[in-house]
Structure formats: C-alpha cells, structure tokens
N, C-alpha and C positions, 0 to 999 in steps of 0.2 A: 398689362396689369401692374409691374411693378411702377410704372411710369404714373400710373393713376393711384399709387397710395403711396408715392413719394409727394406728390403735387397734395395730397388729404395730411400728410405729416406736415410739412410748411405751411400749411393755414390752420396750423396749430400755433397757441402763446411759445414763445421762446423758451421757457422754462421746462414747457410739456416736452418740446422737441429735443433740448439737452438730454431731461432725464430717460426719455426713448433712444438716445443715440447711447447713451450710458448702460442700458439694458441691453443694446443688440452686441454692442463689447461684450460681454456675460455671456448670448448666447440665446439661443430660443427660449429659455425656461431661465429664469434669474430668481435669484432671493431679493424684496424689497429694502431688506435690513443692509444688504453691501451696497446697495444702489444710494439708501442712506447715507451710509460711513463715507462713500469716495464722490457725491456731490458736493457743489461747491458750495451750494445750499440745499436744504431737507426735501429730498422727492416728497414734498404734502400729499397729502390723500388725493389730493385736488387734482396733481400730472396726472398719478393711472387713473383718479376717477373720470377725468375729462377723454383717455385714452380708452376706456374701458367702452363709456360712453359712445363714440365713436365706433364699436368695435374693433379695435386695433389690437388689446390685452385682453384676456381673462384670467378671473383669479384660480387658481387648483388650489388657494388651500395651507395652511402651514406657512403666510408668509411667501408663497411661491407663487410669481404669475408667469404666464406667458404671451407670447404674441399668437394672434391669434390663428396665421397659417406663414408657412416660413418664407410665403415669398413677401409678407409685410417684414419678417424680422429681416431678411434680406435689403428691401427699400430703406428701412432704416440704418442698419450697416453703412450701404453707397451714402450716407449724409454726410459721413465723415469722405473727406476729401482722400484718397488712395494715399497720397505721401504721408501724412498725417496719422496713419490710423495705428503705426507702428508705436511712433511716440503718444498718442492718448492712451493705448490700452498700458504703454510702462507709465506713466502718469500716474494712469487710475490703483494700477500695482504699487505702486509707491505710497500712492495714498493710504489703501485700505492698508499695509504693511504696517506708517507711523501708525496711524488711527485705532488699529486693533490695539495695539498695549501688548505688556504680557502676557495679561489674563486671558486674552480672545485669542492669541495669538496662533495658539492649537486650529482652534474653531476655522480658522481664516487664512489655514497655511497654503491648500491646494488652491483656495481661488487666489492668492497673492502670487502664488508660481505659475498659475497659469494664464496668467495678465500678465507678469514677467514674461514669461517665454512666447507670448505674443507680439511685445517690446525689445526683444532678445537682440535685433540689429542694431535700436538704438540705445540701448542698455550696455552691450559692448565696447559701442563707439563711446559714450556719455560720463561711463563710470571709472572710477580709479579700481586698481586692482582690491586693495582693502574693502573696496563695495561689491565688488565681483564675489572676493571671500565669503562676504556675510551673506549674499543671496544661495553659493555654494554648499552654506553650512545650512542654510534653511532647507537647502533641496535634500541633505543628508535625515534630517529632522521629518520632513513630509515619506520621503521615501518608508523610514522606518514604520510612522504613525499607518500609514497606508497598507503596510504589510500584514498588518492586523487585523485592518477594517477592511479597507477596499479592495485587497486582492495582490499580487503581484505586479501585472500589468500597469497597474496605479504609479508602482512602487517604480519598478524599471525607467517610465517615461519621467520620475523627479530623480532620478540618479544619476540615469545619463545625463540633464539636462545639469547635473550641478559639474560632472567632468567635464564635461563640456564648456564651462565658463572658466574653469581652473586653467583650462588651456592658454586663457586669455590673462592668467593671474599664476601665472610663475609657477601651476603644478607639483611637481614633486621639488623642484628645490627652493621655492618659496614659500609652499603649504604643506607639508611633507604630511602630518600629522591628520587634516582633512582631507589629501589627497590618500590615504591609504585606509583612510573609514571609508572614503566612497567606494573605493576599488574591491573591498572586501565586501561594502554589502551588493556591490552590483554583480559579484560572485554567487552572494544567497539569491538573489531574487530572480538572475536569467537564470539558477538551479531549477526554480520552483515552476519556470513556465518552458523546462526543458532546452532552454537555449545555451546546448553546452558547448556550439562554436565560441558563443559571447564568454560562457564560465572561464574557457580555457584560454581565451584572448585575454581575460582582465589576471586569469592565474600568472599568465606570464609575464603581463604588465609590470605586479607586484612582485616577482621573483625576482624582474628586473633593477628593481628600483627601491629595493627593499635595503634600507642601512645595519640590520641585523639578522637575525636567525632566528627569531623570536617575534618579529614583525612578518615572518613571512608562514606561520602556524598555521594559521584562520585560512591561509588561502592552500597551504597541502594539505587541509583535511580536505577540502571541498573537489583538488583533483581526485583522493582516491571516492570520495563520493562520485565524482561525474563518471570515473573509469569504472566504480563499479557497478552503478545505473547502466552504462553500456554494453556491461556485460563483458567489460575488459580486467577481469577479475584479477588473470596471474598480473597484468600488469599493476593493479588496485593494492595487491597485494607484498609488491616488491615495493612500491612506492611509499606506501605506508608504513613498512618495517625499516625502509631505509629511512623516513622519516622521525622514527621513536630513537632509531639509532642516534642523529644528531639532536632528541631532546633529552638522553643521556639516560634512557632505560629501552636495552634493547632487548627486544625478542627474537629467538630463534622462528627462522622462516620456516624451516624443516623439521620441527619438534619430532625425535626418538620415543618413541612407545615409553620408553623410562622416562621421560622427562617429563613427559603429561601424566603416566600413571606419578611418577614422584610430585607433582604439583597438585594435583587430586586428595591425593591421601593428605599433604601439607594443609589444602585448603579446610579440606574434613576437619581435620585433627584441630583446628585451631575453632571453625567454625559451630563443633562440640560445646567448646566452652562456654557462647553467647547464645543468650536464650534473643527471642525476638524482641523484647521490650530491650533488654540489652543494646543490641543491632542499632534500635530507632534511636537509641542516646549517644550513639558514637559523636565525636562535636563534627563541624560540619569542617570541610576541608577551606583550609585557605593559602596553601601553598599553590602559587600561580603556575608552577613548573610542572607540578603533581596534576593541576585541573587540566594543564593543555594534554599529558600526559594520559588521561582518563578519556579526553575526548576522543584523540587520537585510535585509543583503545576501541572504541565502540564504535568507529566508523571504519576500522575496519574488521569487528565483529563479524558482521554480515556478510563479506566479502568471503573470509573464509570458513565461515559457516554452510556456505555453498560451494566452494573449492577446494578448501582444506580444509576438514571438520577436526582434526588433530591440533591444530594453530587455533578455533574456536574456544577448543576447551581451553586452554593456556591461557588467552587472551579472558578468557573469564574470570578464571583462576586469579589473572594477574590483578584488575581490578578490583575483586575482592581483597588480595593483601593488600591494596592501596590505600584501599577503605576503612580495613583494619588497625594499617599501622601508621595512617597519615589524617583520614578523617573521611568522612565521608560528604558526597555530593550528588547532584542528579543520576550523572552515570554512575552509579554506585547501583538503581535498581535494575543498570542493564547488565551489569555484571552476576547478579542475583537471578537477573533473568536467563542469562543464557549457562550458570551452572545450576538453575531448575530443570533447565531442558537435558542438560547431560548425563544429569540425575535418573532422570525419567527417563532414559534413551531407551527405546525401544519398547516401552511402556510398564520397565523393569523392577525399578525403587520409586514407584508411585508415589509413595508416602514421602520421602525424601524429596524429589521434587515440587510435591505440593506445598510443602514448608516452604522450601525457599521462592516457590512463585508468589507466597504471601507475601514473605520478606521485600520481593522486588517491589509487587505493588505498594507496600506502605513508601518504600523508598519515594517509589514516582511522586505518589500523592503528599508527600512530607517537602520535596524539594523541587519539581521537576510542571507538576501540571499537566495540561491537555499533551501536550507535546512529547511529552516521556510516558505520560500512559498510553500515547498510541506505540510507542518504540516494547514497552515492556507486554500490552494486549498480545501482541502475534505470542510471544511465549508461553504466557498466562491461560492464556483464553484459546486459544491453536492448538497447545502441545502438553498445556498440564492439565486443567481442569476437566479436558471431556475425562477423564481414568476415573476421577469423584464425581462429577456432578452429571444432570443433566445436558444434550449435546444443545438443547436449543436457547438456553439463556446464555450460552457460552457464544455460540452464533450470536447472536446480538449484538456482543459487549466486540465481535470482529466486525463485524458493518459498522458500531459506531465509530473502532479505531481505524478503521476504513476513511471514514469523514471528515475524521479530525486530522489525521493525515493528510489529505489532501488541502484542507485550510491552511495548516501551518505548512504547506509547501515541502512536509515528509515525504515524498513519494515514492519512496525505495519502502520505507517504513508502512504505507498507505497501500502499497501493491504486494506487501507481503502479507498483510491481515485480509486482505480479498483473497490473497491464492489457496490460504487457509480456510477462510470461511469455505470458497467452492469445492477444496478438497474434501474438510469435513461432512459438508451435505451432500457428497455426490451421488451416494443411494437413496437420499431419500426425497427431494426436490424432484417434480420433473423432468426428463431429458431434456425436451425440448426447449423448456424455460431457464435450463439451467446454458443449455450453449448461445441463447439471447443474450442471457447475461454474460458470458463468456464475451459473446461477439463484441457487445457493447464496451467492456470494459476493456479491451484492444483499440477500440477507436475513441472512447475518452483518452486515452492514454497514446493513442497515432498524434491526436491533437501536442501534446506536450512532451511529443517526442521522445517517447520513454518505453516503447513496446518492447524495448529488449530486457525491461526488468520483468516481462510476463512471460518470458524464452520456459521457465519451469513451467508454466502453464499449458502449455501446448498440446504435452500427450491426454491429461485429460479434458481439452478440445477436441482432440480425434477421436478419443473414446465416444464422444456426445456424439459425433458424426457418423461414428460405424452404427454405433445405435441405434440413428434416426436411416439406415438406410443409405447414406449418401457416399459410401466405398463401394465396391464392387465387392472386396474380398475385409471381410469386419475384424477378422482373425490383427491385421497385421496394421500399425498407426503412422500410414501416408498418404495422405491426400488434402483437404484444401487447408486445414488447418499446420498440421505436420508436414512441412513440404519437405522436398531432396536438397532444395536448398539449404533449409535449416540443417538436415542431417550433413549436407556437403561442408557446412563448418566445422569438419571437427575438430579444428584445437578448439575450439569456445564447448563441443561436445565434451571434449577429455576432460577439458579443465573445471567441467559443471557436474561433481560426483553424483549430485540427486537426479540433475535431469538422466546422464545415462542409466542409472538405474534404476528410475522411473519409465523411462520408456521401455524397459525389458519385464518391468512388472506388470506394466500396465498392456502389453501383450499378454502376456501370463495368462490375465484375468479373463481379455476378448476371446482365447482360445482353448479356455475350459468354457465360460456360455458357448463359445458357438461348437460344443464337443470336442476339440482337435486336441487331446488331453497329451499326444506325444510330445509336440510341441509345448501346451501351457506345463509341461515337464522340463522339459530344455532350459524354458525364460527361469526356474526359480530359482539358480544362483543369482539372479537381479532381484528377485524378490526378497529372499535369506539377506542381501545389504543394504536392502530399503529398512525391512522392519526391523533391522538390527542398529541401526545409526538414526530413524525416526525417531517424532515422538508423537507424530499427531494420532488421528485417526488411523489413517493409513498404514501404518505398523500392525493394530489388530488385523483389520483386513487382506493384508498379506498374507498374516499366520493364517487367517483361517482359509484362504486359498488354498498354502500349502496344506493344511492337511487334506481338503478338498480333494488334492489333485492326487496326492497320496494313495488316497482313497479309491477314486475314479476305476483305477487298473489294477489295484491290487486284491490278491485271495485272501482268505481267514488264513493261511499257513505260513505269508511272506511275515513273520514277523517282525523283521529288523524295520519294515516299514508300520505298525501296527504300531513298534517301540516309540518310535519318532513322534506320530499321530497323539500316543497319550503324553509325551515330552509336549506337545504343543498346547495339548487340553489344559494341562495344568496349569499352566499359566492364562489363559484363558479364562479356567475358574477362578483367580484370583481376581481379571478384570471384571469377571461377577459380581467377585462381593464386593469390592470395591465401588461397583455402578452398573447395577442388575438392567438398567433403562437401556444402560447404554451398548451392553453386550453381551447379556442372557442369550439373547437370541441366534447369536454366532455360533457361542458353546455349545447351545442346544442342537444346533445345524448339524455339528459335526461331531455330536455324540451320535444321533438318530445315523448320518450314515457310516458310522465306526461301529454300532449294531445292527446295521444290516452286511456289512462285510459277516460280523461273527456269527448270521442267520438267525439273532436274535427278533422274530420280523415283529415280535408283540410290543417289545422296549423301542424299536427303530420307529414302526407306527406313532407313539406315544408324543418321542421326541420332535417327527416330522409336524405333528399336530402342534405341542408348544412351541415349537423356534415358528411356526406361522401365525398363532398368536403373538406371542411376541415381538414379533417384526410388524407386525399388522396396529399394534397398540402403540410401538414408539415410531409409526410413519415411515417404515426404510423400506419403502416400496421394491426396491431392485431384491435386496434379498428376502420379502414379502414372495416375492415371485418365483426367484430360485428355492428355496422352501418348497414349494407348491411344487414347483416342477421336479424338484429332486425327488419329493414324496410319489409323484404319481409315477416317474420311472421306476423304483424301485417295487411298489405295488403290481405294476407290469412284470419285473422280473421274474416276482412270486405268483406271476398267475392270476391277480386279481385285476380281473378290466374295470371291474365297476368303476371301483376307488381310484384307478390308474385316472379314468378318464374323469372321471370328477375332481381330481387336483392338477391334473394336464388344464382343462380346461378356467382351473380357476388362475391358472402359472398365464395363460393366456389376458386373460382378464386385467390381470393385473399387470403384467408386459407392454400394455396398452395405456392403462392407463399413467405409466411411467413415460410412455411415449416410444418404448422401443420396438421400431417398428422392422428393423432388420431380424431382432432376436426373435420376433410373432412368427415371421416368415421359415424360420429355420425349424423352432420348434411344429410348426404344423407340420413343414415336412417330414422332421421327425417322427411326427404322430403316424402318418400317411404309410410310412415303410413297413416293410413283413417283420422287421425286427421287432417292431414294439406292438404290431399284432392287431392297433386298435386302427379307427378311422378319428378324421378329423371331420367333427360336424358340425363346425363354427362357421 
C-alpha cells in the first residue's frame, strides 16, 4: 500500500510533490499558512487542490489539512531521501524562523523548535555557538509561552532541548545568564508534572554553578517546594530557614510561645491602625532582597502550617510587617491569608478573621491573579468564610481553586483546596460518591507523582470505607486506604501534627456511630487539638462530637461533665448567629440530647425534631441521620416505641441514602436487641 501511493505521489507535477514532501515534515495535520512561509515558492491552491483531488489531503478547516490516512503521510515522508531529511526539516526551521519577523515570531515559536530539533544533528554540527545561543534563547521563550497555553509537558520538551544545545555552546561559562534562566525554569516546569528526580538534578546543577547567593534563590525555594510536596516537611523546613538565614532575615526554627504570642499582639497592634482601604494603598514593594525574602516566606508557609503550626503563625506575622514597613506584593495576600486563619483558629475570632481574609483576597486580586487566588482560596474559602457564609458557594470557589491550581502547575496549593473542599462536604455528599472522588483524585495526582501531598487525606478515605462496609471492624482507620505502611512511617507521622490528630479524631467519630463510646472517649484528647488549632469545618464537628460523647454515658448529676457540654454550646451558639445554615443544626443536636440527660423529654423531643429539620434543609445527610437516630433511641429510653421506631427507621432511610452501608447494618442490629426493646421491620 504504501508502495502504491508513493508511485500516485511521483505522477504528480514537481511542485505538488515538494509542497506534499513540505507537509509530511509538519506532520499528519499541518497549517497551509507555514507550508506557505517555508516554500520556495507559494503552495497555490492548485498543489492541495490537485492533492485533494486525488484524495491524498483533506481540508479540517481553519487553514488545517491533513493527509488523508497515515500511511499516505508516511509515503510521502520516505520521498525525502533518509540522509537528507535531517537537514530539510533544519532548512525548513530556518526558514519559517527568518520569515516569521518579530511580529509572528510568538505565533511560529513551537513549530520553528520543532523543525529545529528534528535538524538538531545537523544544526549542531552546521552552527556557530552564537547560533546555538539564539535557538537556546528561543527554546527559553517557547518553554515559558507554553506554560501558559499548552501545558507543562510542552514546556519541558523546549527546555530541555535549549540545555541541551548550550552544551554545545559553552554552558555556564559562556552563557551563564541563559544558562541559569533555563536551569531555573526547567525546575518550575518538571515541579509542575511532578518530576522531582529532574527538580532536584537541575536544583543542584544551579547550586553548582551558581557565581552568587542570590542566583541561586529561584532554585532554594523550589527544593523546599519539592521536599515539601514529598512530604519531607522537617527537612522542607530546615532548608528553608536556613535559607532566609543567608538572605539576611532570619527566622527562629523553634519559635517560644513568647515569641509568637509577642509577634501577634505586635502584628494586631500595628494592624489596628490601617483600615482596609488603607491596606490596598500601601505602595507596592520593590526591594529585590525583601521580594525574594516574601517568597521564601510563603513557600514555606505551608510546610509549617502542617509540621509546625507555631513557625506558621510567625512566618505570617513576619510577612505582614514586610508589608507594612517595606511595601507590599503578591505575597502580601498570603500573609493575610494565613493570620486570617490564626485569627479564626478554632472557629474563635470569626469576625477578626473574616476581615483579614477580605484583606487577603483584595491583595490577590490587586497584584497576584489566578495564581495567588488559588494560594489565598484554601484559607478564604476552607477555613474562614464557611463561620459567615453559606458552606456551598464557599465549595465552589474550592473546586475552582482546585483547577486553577492545577493549570498554573500549583499543586501543593491545588491539593490543599481539594482536601478542604472534601473535608468540608463530608457530611453532606454521598459516601459513596465522595470516596470516587477521593479515589480519583489519588490517581490524577499518582500520574504527577505527587500523592504524598494527599498523606492528610487519607483518614477521611478510610472513614468512606468503613462506611461503605469495606473493614471488618469500622470503629478503627486501617485498611485499603490507611495502610500499616503509611502508619509504619512514623517520623513523616510525628512530624505531620494534623494528620496524627486527625486520625485519632476521626476514630473518635467511627466509634461513637458505631456505639463504642469508651473508646470515642479515649480518641478526644485528638479531637480537643484538631478543633483547637483548626479552622475549617472540621473544628465545629469535633466540638460537637465531644459534647456528643459527653453526653452518651453521663447522668443528670455528673456535673463537671454537664459544665463542659454548656462551655461547648456556647460557642456553638455563636457559630449560629453568625451562620444559622451552616450550624443551627449541630447546636440544636446537642441541646435536644443535653435535655434528655436533664429528663427534660418535652424540650429534647422539640430539639431532636428541629436539628432534623435543619439538617435535612441545608443537605448534611450524615447528621440528618444521626438526628433521626439519636431521637428514636432516646424515645426508646422513655418508653415510647411508636416514635422510637418511626425515627429509627427514618435514621435508616436516610443512612442509605448517604450510602452508609456498614452504619445500616449495625443500627438494625441494634434495633433487633432486648435493649432497645423494638424489632427491625425493614
């Protein structure tokens, strides 16, 4: 076949057969308009239309044809002679290069580089180092443009390919200045598609070969980026402070209680005076020492935001007086962003943190763009707005910073607005649906080699699992998701203060559903330092756990636990007024059983009824259900089967329809026993 439309190409006019040989260089799908630029004369209407004719091309459209099956684009390919084809396709790169001009020169970068690097043997051998340069400096140029548009992978294959000629052109002691723009952005770009062997081969490159201390910036922010992406946090963290150390504003690694609470009160006391219109007029920074200084700061932000949450605040702190007394810059709203969160820790000075997550966002959007409102979202939208607003436009604004993270090659910043979003919804989404999602978003992220920035995710992956049935024993969080291996690591365990105390909450919670209240008693010194260093959702629902469990085994006469329970309500009732949507119905939970302890059964009735309204009207299925169930055991208590068994079974109902099919199983059982008196007749 391809013998018989090589022999149909040749009994074509000479001109036809050029401008086809000229197209299969291109590729299966070519643009007419470069096929233009780099003939020797004009592909006329005439070549494809006598090609068309034939059936050889078809048009797709926009200027685009194609051949018409690959083994014709292939037949025309073998017309160029094999030694030859190296130097036509640099040829033809040469050509379209002059031809384009300035003006096109954007438009026409990737196919000039990819006719070059098809030419690349005889482009080597043919050119003077000063030509190597210029093709070097274009690959730096495409690379960048590509990062934008077409993705990383784009970007990689013109990066390498420019280090790659530099080799042949004197490198770092003859290019120094374009050899260390390449080296630096081939750090962002194998960041962005997780190739952190590559990150950490070009970081040492440039450490190597760096003539200052100040050339080698760009590339120590991006190891503690790559170490903290790996989840090599204490290391992330030493590196990075040692870092700020030689750009001559150092931070204490180990910050004293005095020295954060004394940076706090400083940052306050100063931040009093400037109203937010204030804030946005500050000028904008242009001390070069102070920006590297800022970046520094907020990459590793996050790091000890998860390791050391005492170096967080500080590091917050710190950025804000940089802002203050030097000027401000993009990272200016991440400093805003994370003394929002500090603010708000534990769901405490609401109000206080809601100001300054406004503050952050205007910052983003004043200096910063797509890119720093996904850095600033995780705080905003994660950990301060659900306290005011409703939970599901707050969701939203975390799946867009989700997206946009992952475009600009964020991924640290893109997997922490996902861990939020799923933490935030976990009661009210589907189980089922939500451990898909779960699942899914481990294997986009296996791809880019980056699963160990979802290591916090995991316990509420097991959670989804005990749910669905798929443990033997639901109470306790090991099996396909939480493995012995991951717990077998525990220095990466020690040194990740959320995850250990997430996975002792988040048993907590498995072992008050599945009754075992001894234990969901044990786990809540984990819970007491989740909701106390939190700020997301997760902080209410600890509190209201603990008074839960409080509750569970105590009498009207234990006071000192009774005390505790209304210490908990109260603040509770604040997150009411504040956003009645968002957590009436919690309050309501654990009033109704804080007056069935006191045998108030007429007040506890009332409440059990509105926290299941409530729950049922803002969608939070899981405790739509708990509600239900909690009402009809205590209905039992009091002797009433009716009611016991018409909120038993609607706790059922709706257990189901959340998808938890291990909790269905337990509660029938429970139905079924002499304790609770009633039958299951589901």
């Amino acid at each position: 076949l391809g013998e018989l439309y090589r022999t149909k190409i040749t009994e074509l006019p000479k001109p036809v057969q050029d401008t086809l040989k000229i197209a299969s260089v291109l590729g299966p799908s070519f643009s007419k308009t470069i096929v233009d630029k780099v003939s020797k004369h004009s592909a006329e209407a005439d070549s494809f239309g006598m090609a068309t004719k034939v059936g050889l091309v078809i048009k797709k459209g926009d200027g685009i044809l194609s051949f018409r099956h690959d083994s014709i684009h292939t037949a025309t390919y073998s017309l160029i002679p094999e030694n030859e084809k190296s130097m036509f396709a640099l040829t033809l790169g040469r050509r379209l290069w002059r031809r384009a001009g300035e003006k096109e020169i954007n438009k026409y970068t990737a196919d000039i580089i990819g006719l070059l690097y098809r030419g690349r043997d005889e482009l080597v051998s043919t050119s003077s180092p000063s030509d190597l340069t210029s093709v070097a400096l274009l690959c730096l140029q495409a690379s960048k443009l590509a990062a934008k548009s077409a993705g990383f992978h784009s970007s990689i294959f013109f990066v390498d390919f420019g280090i790659e000629l530099l080799e042949h052109a004197g490198k770092w002691k003859d290019n120094y200045d374009l050899c260390l723009a390449l080296h630096n952005n081939a750090v962002d770009v194998h960041y962005g598609v997780g190739q952190f062997d590559k990150v950490e081969e070009f970081v040492d490159e440039v450490l190597k070969n760096a003539r200052c201390f100040e050339d080698t910036v760009q590339a120590r922010m991006m190891k503690v980026y790559t170490l903290g992406t790996r989840k090599k946090l204490i290391e992330a963290l030493e590196y990075g402070v040692g870092t700020l150390t030689l750009l001559g504003d150092p931070i204490p690694a180990f910050p004293t209680n005095f020295q954060v609470g004394l940076a706090v009160a400083r940052t306050k006391r100063r931040l009093k005076k400037k109203s937010d219109a204030a804030l946005l007029r500050i000028p904008t920074l242009a001390d070069k020492k102070k920006i590297e200084v800022m970046m520094a700061l907020q990459i590793l932000f996050l790091n000890a935001y998860f390791a050391r949450p005492s170096l967080a605040v500080l590091i917050s702190c710190r950025i804000i007086d940089i802002t203050l007394e030097h000027g401000a810059c993009a990272v200016s709203s991440v400093g805003f962003a994370g003394y929002s969160v500090v603010a708000a820790r534990g769901g405490i000075n609401i109000e206080e943190g809601y100001k300054f997550g406004k503050n952050a966002l205007a910052f983003s959007q004043k200096f910063g763009g797509d890119v720093w409102e996904c850095r600033v979202a995780a705080a905003v939208y994660g950990c301060i707005n659900v306290w005011k607003e409703p939970l599901q436009p707050c969701l939203n604004e975390l799946k867009k910073a989700y997206l946009l993270g992952l475009g600009s090659g964020d991924i640290e910043y893109a997997v922490l607005n996902a861990c939020l979003y799923i933490w935030n919804c976990f009661e009210y989404m589907p189980v089922d649906q939500l451990e898909i999602a779960i699942r899914n978003l481990f294997e986009r992220m296996a791809v880019l080699h980056q699963t160990g920035s979802l290591l916090s995710l995991k316990p509420a992956w097991q959670m989804c699992q005990n749910f669905l049935g798929r443990n033997h024993n639901p109470k306790y969080l090991l099996g396909e998701a939480l493995t012995r291996e991951d717990l077998a690591g525990s220095a990466c365990i020690d040194n990740h203060y959320e995850l250990r105390s997430s996975i002792g909450a988040d048993e907590m919670v498995m072992a008050y559903h599945f009754s075992d209240y001894e234990m969901a008693e044990a786990r809540l010194p984990s819970a007491v330092i989740l909701y106390s260093n939190v700020s997301n959702v997760s902080a209410a629902n600890a509190r209201m756990y603990h008074a839960l469990i409080l509750l569970a085994t105590t009498k009207k006469s234990n006071w000192r636990r009774i005390r505790k329970v209304k210490s908990l309500l109260k603040q509770m009732r604040k997150w009411s007024r504040s956003c009645p949507e968002n957590y009436l119905g919690r309050q309501l939970l654990v009033e109704a059983e804080l007056a069935g302890v006191q045998k108030k059964a007429e007040i506890a009735y009332s409440k059990f009824y509105l926290a299941i309204i409530q729950f049922r009207d803002s969608g939070c299925l899981l405790f739509e259900a708990l509600a239900n169930e909690r009402a009809g055991k205590f209905c039992a208590s009091v002797g009433d089967k009716a009611k016991a068994n018409k909120f038993l079974k609607e706790a059922l109902k709706v257990y189901r329809d959340w998808g938890a099919i291990a909790k269905c199983e337990h509660l029938k059982s429970e139905m079924q026993t002499s304790i609770m008196c009633l039958t299951c007749n589901n």
